[in-house]
N, C-alpha and C positions, 0 to 999 in steps of 0.2 A: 108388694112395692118395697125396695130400697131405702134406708137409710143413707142419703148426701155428705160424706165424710170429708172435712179441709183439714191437710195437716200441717201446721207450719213450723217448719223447724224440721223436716220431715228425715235429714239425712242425720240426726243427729239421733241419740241415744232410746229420747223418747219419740221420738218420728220411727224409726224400723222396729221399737216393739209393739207401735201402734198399730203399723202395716201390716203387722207379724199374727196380730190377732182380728185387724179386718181381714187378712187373708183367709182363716179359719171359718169366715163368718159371710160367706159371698150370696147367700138367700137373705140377708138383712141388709150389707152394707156397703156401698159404692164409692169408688176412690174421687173426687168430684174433683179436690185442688190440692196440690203438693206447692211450697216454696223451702225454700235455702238458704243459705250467706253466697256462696259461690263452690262449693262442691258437684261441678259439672256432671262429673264421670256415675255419681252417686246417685243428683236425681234424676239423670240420665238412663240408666237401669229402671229405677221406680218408673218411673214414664214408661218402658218401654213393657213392665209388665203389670202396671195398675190402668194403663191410661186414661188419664186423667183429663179436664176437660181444659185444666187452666195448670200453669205452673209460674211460679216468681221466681226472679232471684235478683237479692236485696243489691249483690254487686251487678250494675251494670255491664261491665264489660264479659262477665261468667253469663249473664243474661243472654249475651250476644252470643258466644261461645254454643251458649245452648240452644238457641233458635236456631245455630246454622244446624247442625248435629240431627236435630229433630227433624228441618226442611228435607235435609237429603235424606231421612230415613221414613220421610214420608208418613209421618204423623200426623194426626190432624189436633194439636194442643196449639194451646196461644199459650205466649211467652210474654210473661210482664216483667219489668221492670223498676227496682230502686223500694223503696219507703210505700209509695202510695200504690206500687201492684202487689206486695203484700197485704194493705191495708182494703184493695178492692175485695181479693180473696178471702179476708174476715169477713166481710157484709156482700160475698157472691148468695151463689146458688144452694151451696150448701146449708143443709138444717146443722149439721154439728160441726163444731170448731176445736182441734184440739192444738193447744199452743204450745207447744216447746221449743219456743225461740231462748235462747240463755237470754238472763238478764235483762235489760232495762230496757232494751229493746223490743220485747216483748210487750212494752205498755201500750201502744198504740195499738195494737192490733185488737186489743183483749178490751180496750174504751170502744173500737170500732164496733166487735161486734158483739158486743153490750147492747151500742145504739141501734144496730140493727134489730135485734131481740133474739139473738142466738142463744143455740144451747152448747155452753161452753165445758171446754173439757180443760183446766187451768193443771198445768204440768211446772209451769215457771212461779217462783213464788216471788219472784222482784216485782211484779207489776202492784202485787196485793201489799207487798210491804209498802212500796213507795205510796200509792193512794189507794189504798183497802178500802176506806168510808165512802170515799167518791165512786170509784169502782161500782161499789155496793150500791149505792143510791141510783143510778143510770141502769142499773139492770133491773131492781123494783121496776125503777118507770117504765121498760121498754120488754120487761117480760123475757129478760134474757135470763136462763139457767143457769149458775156458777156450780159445776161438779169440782170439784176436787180430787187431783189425779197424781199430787204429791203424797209419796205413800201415808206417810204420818198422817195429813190430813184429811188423806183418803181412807182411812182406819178410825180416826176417829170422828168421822161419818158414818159408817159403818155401826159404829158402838154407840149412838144415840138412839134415842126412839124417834121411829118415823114417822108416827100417823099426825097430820098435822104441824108438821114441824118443817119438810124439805118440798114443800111444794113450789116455793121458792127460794131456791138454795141463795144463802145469803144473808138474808134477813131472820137467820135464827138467833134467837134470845136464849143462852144456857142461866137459868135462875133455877131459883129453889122450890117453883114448881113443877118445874119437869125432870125434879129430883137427882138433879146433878151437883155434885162437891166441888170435884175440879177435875182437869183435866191433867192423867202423863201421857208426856211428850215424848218420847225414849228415840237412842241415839246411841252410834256403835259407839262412837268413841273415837273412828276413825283409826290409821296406822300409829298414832302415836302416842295410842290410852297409857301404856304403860311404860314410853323411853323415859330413859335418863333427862331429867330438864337442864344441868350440865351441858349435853350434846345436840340442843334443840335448835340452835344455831346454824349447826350444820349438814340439818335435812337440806335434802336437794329435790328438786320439782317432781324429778320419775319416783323418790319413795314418796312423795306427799300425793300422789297420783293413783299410788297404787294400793285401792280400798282391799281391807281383807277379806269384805261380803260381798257389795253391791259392782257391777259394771258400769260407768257411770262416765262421764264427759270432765274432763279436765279441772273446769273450775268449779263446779260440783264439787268433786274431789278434794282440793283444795279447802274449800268449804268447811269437808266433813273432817279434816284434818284438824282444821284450827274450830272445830264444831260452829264456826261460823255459820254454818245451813241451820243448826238447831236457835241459833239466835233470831235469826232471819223466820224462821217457822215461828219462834214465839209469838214473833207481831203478825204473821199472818193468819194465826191461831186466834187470837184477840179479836181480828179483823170477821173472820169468815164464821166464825160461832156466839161474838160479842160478848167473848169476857177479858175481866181483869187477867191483867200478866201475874199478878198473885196467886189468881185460881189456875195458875200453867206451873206445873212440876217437872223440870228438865230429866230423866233417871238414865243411866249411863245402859247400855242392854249391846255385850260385845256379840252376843250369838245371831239380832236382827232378824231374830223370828217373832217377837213380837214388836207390830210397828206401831202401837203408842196404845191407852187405855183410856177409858172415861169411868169416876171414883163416883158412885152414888148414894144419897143421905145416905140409905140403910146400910151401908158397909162394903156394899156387894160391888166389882171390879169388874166392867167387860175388857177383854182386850179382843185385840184383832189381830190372829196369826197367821204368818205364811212365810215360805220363803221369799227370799230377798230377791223380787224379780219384779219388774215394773208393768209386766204383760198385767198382773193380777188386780191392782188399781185401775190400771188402764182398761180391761175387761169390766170391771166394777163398772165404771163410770160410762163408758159406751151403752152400756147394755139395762143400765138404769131403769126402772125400778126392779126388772130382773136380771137372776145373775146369766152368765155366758161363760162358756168353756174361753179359759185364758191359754191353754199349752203349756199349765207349769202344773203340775201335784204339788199335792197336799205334805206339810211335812211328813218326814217317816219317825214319829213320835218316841219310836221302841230306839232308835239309833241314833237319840239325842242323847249326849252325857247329862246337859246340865243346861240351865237358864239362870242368869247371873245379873245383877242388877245390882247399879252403886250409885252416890250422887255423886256429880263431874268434880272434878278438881279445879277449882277458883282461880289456883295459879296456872295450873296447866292452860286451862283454856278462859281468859279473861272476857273471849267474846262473850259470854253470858252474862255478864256482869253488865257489861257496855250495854246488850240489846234490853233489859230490865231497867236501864237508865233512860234511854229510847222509846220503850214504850210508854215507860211514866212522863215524858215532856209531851208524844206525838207532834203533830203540825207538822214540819218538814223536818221534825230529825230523822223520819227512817228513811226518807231519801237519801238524806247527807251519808248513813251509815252505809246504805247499797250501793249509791253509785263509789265512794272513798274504796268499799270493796273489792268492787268489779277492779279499780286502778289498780290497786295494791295486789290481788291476785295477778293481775295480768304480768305488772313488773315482777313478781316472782317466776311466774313460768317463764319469762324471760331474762331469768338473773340478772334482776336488777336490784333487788331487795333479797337480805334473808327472811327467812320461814319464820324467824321470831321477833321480825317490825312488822308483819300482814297486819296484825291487830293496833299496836302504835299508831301507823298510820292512819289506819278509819278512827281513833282517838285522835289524832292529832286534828284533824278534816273537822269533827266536830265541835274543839274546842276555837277554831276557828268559826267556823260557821257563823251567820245571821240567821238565825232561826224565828222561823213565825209559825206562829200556834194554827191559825188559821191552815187548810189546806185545800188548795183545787188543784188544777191541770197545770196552769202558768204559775202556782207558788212551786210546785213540787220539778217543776221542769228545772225549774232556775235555781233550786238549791239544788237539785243536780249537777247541773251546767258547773257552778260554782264548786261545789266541791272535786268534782273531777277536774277542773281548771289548778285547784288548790293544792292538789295531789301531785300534779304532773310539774306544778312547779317544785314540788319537793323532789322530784326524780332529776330536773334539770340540774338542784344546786350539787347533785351526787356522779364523783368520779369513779369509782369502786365496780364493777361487775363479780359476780358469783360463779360465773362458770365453772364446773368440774373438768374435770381430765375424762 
């Protein structure tokens, strides 16, 4: 019998490497529900060679677009519709859920099927940033599984001890009896570890796009540019292993062969290596508590130069600073910080902002902010709400566009 796979997000980055390695795997695992933004043509194709039982798409009108397509081509899938046919597909038929919806969007699905008691395969780290604790607590209760399918954090899952410890992923305690020091977190550095900070101004969206390892989705990209993802990972790091941002050590790692390490009393350093390829977490986590062929080898060790490792530069990339100030308040600043984000990425891809106000502005967002210590579903929504409100009036007061030639 079959393994039930939902993919959400499924036309995106981590959706076709997810497909890519349940294709490999059709004696274990069945395509059960696919959903989208509105990339018709995309999960168009997936439908016509997973067929799936159910498919969303979050824009209505692409929804429609897809039901007619599917009618006449005489498939038998149901077509949902908006917010709540992606949110039926988290708590359907399926035993596993893998989220790779970008962003903050992804929170509802990933509460949904908590509540359901799924076994979750978490690809987005905004859901965990914005309410990590709460997250956490609904899935104790409801026996839902949190894997971890961000590489980082999927490596340093990897590099704990297991016995006793992930049986409910979530509710691990990293202390000083299960003999761990601290945790690194490592990070390429992104396209622009070594430019000029003179000419930082005048990056434009295609080089901040264009990672020198990973294939990756746009504001990812972005992210790993202003190392804004490794800020974002520290509190999700805190979240999903329950430690102090103290015990998380950022280290610069241009090569991204190894995706992060866990430092034990005695001295001794596991890390987690592999090429830069998201089949191999993503295999990880599917195949749990065994491993499974991902489709990517093992590095070629002999035809490495070198492995290089630095701590980031404070000017270069301030988001570390910011997300260390965030963790230390919690409540709803790491909302304020991810949604102010998602804004500020977005008007960049859109030359609206330059490359070196992305970080100003999630500072700006949270010197403004009302922040409360306390955090649930309705406090975290509404520093959201707020701060993206907060942001887009800062784009209104601006006449200026970035366009290139």
């Amino acid at each position: 019998m079959t393994t039930g796979v939902a993919v959400l997000g499924s036309t995106g980055s981590i959706g076709q490497s997810t497909l890519d390695v349940v294709s490999r795997h059709s004696d274990r695992f069945h395509v059960v529900a696919l959903s989208a933004r509105n990339s018709v043509e995309k999960i168009y194709e997936q439908c016509v060679r997973f067929s799936p039982q159910t498919v969303a798409m979050s824009d209505e009108a692409a929804a429609g677009v897809l039901d007619h397509r599917i009618r006449r081509a005489g498939l038998d899938i149901e077509v949902l519709s908006g917010e709540q046919g992606i949110r039926s597909i988290a708590c359907g038929s399926a035993e596993s859920i893998v989220n790779g919806i970008v962003g903050a969007a992804g929170l509802q699905p990933v509460i949904t099927a908590a509540r359901a008691g799924k076994r979750q395969l978490i690809a987005n780290k905004e859901p965990l940033v914005m309410l990590g604790e709460y997250i956490v607590q609904i899935a104790r209760e409801h026996g839902s599984l949190l894997l971890p399918v961000d590489s980082e954090h999927n490596a340093i899952f990897q590099c704990l001890p297991r016995t006793g410890t992930f049986e409910s992923l979530g509710s691990p305690r990293i202390t000083n009896e299960m003999g761990v020091r601290k945790i690194l977190l490592t990070g390429s550095g992104g396209p622009f570890r070594t430019i000029d900070l003179d000419t930082i101004s005048e990056v434009t969206p295609e080089q901040a796009i264009a990672h020198p390892n990973w294939d990756m989705g746009k504001k990812i990209s972005v992210d790993s540019a202003t190392m804004m993802n490794k800020a974002l990972e520290l509190i999700e790091v805190c979240c999903l292993f329950g430690v102090g941002h103290r015990q998380v050590e950022i280290v610069v790692h241009p090569q991204s062969i190894i995706h992060s390490m866990v430092e034990y009393l005695d001295g001794s350093v596991i890390a987690q290596m592999g090429r830069p390829d998201m089949r191999i977490p993503i295999a990880n986590a599917l195949g749990w508590p065994e491993r499974i062929e991902s489709g990517v080898d093992a590095p070629a060790f002999s035809e490495i130069a070198g492995l290089d490792f630095a701590r980031p530069d404070p000017v270069r990339f301030p988001s570390l600073r910011l997300a260390r100030e965030v963790a230390e308040q919690g409540g709803t600043a790491p909302a304020v910080m991810n949604a102010a984000n998602e804004v500020a990425v977005d008007a960049f891809l859109n030359y609206r902002i330059r490359f070196d106000e992305l970080v100003p502005m999630v500072e700006a967002a949270m010197e403004n902010a009302s922040l409360d210590d306390q955090v649930d579903l309705e406090r975290s929504l509404k520093a959201d709400r707020e701060a993206r409100a907060f942001c887009q009036s800062m784009l209104q007061k601006r006449t200026t566009t970035f366009r290139s030639d």
